[in-house]
C-alpha positions in Angstrom: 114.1 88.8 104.5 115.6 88.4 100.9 117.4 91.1 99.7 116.0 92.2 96.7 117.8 92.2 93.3 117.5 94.0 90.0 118.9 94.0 86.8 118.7 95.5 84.2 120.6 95.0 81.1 121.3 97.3 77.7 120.4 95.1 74.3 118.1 93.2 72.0 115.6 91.2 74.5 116.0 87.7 72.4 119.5 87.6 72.7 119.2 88.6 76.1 116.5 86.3 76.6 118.7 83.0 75.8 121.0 83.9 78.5 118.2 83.4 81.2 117.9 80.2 82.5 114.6 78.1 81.7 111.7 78.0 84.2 113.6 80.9 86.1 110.9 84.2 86.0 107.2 83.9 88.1 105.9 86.7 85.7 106.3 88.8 82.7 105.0 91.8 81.8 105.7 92.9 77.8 104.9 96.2 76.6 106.5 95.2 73.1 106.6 97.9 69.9 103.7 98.7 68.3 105.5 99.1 65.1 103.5 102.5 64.1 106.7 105.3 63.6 108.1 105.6 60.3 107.1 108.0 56.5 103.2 106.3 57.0 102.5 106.9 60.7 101.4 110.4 61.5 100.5 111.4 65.4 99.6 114.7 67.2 102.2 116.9 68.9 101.0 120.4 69.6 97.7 119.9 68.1 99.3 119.2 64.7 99.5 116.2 62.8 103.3 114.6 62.2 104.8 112.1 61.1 105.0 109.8 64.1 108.8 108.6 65.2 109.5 107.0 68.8 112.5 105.8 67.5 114.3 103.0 65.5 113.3 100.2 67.7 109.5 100.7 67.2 110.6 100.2 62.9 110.2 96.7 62.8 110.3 94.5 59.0 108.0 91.9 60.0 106.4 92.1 63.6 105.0 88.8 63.4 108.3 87.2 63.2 109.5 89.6 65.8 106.6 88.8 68.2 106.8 84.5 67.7 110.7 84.8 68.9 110.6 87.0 71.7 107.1 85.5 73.3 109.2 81.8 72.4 112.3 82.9 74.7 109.9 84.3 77.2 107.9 81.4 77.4 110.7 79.5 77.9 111.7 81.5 80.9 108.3 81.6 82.1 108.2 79.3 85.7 105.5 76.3 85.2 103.1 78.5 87.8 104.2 81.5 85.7 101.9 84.3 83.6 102.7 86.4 81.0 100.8 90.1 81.0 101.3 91.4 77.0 100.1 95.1 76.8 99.3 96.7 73.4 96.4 98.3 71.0 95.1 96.6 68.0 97.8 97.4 65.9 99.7 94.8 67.8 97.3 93.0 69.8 95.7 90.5 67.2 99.7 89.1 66.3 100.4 88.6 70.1 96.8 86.3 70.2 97.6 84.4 67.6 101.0 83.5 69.1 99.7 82.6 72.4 97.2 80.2 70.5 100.1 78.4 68.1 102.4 78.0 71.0 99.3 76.5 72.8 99.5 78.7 75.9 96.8 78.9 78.3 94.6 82.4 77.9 93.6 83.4 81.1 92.3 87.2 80.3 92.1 90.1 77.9 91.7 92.7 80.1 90.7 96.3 79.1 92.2 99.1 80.1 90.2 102.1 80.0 91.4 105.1 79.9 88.7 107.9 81.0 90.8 110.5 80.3 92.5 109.5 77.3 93.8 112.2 74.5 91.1 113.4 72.0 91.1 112.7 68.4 91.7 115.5 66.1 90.8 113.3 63.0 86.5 112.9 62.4 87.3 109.5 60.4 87.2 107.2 63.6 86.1 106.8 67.3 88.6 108.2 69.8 91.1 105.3 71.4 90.7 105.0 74.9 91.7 101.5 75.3 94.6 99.2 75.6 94.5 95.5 75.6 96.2 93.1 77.9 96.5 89.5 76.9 97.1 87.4 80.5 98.6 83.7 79.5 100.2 80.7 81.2 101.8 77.2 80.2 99.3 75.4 82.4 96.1 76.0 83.6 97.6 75.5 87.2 99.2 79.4 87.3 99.2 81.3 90.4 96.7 84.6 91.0 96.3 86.6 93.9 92.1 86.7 93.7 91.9 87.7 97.1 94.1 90.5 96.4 92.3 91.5 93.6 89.1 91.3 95.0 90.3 93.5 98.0 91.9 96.2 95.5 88.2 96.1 94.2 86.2 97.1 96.9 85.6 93.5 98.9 84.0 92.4 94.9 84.9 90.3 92.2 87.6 92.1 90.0 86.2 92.3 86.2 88.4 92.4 83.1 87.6 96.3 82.6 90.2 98.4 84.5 89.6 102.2 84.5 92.8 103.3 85.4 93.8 107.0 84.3 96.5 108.2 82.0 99.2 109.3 83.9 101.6 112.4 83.1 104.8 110.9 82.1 107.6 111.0 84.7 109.9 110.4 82.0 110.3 111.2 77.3 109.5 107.7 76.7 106.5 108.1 74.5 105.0 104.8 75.8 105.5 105.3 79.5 102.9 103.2 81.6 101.0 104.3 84.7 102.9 102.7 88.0 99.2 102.2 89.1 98.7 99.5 86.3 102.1 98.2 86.7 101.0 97.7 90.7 98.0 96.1 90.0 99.9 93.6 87.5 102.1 92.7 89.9 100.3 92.3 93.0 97.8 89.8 91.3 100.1 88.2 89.2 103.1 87.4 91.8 104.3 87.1 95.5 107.0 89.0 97.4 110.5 87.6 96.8 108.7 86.5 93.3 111.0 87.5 89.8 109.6 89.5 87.7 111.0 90.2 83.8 110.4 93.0 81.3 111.9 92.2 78.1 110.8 96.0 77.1 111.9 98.2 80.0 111.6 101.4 77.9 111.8 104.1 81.2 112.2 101.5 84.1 108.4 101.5 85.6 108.0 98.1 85.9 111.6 97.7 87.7 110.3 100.5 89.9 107.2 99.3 91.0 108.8 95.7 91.2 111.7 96.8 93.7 109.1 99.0 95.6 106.8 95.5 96.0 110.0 93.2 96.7 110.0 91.5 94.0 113.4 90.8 92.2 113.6 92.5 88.6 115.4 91.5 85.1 114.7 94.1 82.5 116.0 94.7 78.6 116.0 97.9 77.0 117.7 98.3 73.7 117.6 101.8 72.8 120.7 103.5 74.8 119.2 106.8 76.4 116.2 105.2 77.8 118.7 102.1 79.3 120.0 105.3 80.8 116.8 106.7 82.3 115.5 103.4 83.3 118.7 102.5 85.7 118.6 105.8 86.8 114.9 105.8 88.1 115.6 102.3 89.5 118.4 103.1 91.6 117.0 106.2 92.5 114.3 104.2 94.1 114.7 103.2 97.5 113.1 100.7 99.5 114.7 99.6 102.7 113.7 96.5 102.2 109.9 96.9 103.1 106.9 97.0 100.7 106.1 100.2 99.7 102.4 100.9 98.1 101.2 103.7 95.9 99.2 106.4 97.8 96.5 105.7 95.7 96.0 102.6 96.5 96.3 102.7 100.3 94.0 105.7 100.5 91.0 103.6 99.0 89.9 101.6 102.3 91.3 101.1 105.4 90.3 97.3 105.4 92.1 97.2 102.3 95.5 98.6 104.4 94.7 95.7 107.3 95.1 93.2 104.5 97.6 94.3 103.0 99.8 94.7 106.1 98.6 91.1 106.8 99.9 89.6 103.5 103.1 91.5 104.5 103.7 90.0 107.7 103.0 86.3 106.4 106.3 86.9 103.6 108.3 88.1 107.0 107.3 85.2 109.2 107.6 82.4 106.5 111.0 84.2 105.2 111.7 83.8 108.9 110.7 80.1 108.9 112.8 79.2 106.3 115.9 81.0 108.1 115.3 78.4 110.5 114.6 75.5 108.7 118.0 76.1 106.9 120.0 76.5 109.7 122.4 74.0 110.7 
């Protein structure tokens, strides 16, 4: 068995990203800024309208620019089997699309995540959000996906692009924490165990988590100092032994689901065991 690594670093994600070597990472997943804090952005906080500030790193000049040169560097990263997951809403969403088409990348999915219980709108101008948008890309069409997996995860059917997947509570203050249920879902169908996984966006450290709990190696970026903080410290907090460790809510959905899960476990041991071998004097 590989021992798994993470790491995660404090800084701006380009100039982070040019450190990486080319062709190194099996997947990305990008929650990137929305670019919606600042005087013209109002949100809700105790059922009153304010003006909405995450922080200086969601205050961005021009966020088209922004988004070209960090998908660029993670492209570049990206393995040639590789995918890149991009979160975001439509404030964001259309710019990341656009990208992905210029740098003539391969768009696998937009999937929707639905949000059932998503906050209500205190504003009678517009229909309550409920959604966020994940763009799935490659370099190639040959990319690798765990359909079996997914299809599993799905009840023994064919996994559709609309994911009803609850908001969580936030373990952590980052205003833009994600659910560790979508993070496992992204992972499981988008890599293998002992696979690399990057975040150029770590914010609060979930996708480190859930990559370290599904032994996967991790490289994360975070540039905003106190969250840096609370992201290492919920990663090293987590521990693993060395063994996959699913979410309760997944493994309580089926126990066929469990068998084949255990199965796809036991295949990483005895071909990580194979290789031992093969490599052996």
């Amino acid at each position: 068995m590989t021992n798994i690594t993470t790491k995660l670093q404090l800084g701006n994600c380009i100039e982070l990203l040019r450190e990486v070597p080319s062709g190194s990472v099996n997947q990305i997943f990008a929650d990137p800024p929305y670019n919606l804090s600042g005087a013209t952005f109002q949100t809700v906080k105790s059922g009153k309208m304010v003006t909405c500030d995450k922080g200086n790193w969601d205050i961005i000049d021009d966020i088209h620019r922004f988004n070209e040169e960090w998908v660029k560097e993670c492209i570049r990263v990206l393995a040639a089997d590789g995918t890149i997951w991009i979160s975001g809403t439509l404030h964001n969403h259309p710019s990341i699309g656009v990208i992905l088409k210029k740098l003539n990348l391969w768009i696998i999915n937009d999937v929707i995540w639905f949000k059932r219980n998503a906050a209500p709108l205190l504003s009678k101008n517009r229909l309550a959000p409920s959604t966020e948008l994940i763009w799935i890309a490659s370099k190639t069409k040959k990319y690798y996906f765990d359909y079996e997996t997914a299809k599993m995860i799905n009840g023994g059917k064919q996994m559709r692009n609309l994911w009803e997947i609850n908001a969580e509570k936030h373990k952590t203050s980052h205003p833009t924490e994600k659910p560790e249920s979508l993070l496992e879902r992204i992972i499981l169908l988008g890599s293998k165990q002992g696979d690399t996984i990057l975040d150029p966006f770590a914010g609060s450290g979930t996708t480190g988590v859930v990559a370290k709990r599904l032994q996967r190696h991790f490289i994360g970026f975070e540039i905003s100092p106190d969250y840096f903080k609370i992201a290492l410290n919920r990663i090293n907090d987590e521990k693993t032994e060395n063994k996959v460790v699913y979410s309760e809510k997944l493994l309580k959905q089926s126990e066929q689901l469990n068998l084949f899960l255990e199965e796809k476990a036991n295949e990483y041991k005895a071909k990580c065991f194979e290789d031992k071998v093969k490599s052996e004097p």
